[in-house]
N, C-alpha and C positions, 0 to 999 in steps of 0.2 A: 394293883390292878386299877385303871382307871374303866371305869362304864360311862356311856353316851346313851342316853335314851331317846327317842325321836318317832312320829308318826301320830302322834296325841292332835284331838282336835276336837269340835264342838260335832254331834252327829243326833241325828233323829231317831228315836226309838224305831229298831227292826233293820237299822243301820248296821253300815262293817268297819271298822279300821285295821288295820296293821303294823302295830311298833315293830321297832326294830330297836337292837341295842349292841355296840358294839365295842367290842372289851378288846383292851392293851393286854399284852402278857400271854406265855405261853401257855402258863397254868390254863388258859381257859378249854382246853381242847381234852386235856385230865378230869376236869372238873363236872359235875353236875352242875346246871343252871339252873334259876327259876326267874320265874315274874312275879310279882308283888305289886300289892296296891294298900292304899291309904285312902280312906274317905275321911273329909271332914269329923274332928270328932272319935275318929274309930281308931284302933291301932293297925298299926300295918301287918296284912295276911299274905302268902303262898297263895296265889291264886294255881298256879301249873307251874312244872319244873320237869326236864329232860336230863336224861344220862347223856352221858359223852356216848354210848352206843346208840341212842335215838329212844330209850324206855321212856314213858310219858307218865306223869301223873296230874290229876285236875282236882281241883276240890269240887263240892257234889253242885257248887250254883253254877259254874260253867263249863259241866259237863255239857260235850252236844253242840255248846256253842263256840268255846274258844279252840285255838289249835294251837301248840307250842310246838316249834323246830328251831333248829339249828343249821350251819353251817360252819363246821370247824376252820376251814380252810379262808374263810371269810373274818376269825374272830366274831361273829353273828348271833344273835339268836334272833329270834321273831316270834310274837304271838299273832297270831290270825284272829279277831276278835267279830263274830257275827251276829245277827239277830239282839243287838245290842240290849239292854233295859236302862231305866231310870238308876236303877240300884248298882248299874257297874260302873256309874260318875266315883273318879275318884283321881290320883295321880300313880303313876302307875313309874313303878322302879323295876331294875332288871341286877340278880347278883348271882353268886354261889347260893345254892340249895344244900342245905344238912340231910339228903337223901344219898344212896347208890354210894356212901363214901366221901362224898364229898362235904364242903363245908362256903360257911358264909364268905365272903370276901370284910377284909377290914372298913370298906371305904364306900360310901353307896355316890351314885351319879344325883344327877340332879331331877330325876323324871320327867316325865311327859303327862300333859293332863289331858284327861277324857272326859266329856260331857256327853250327856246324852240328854237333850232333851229337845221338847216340839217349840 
């Protein structure tokens, strides 16, 4: 499975962006997704991850504020990213999620980076 990440960019606190990330292979439309991020320094977290049926999960800091979707028919997913903070600066990857069944994909893309600052 190849992943493209795309829609990363420099934004101001209270800001919005929206990635987009779209995967080769059929497997993706079986599979649970998630988005992932890296900060400087940290290891890479499960920010949100979607079932192939649309079930959603977020972890508790962007709760409220992110939104994770899909389109199968597209190979797609997308996080809707709002109200941005200093603390969501990081690089941001899109793969298989080990929820609903599913599993990580072998091969991660090259991410998108997000800044957020004044």
């Amino acid at each position: 499975v190849q992943l493209v990440e795309s829609g990363g960019g420099l934004v101001q606190p209270g800001g919005s962006l929206r990635l987009s990330c779209e995967a080769s292979g059929s497997i993706f439309s079986i599979n649970a997704m998630g988005w992932y991020r890296q900060a400087p320094g940290k290891q890479r977290e499960l920010v949100a991850a979607i079932s192939p049926g649309g079930i959603t999960f977020y972890v508790d800091s962007v709760k409220g504020r992110f939104t994770i979707s899909r389109d199968n028919a597209k190979n797609t997913v997308y996080l809707q990213m709002n109200s941005l903070k200093p603390e969501d600066t990081a690089v941001y990857y899109c793969n298989g999620a080990a929820r609903w069944g599913g599993a990580e994909f072998g091969s991660w893309g090259q991410g998108t980076q997000v800044t957020v600052s004044s």
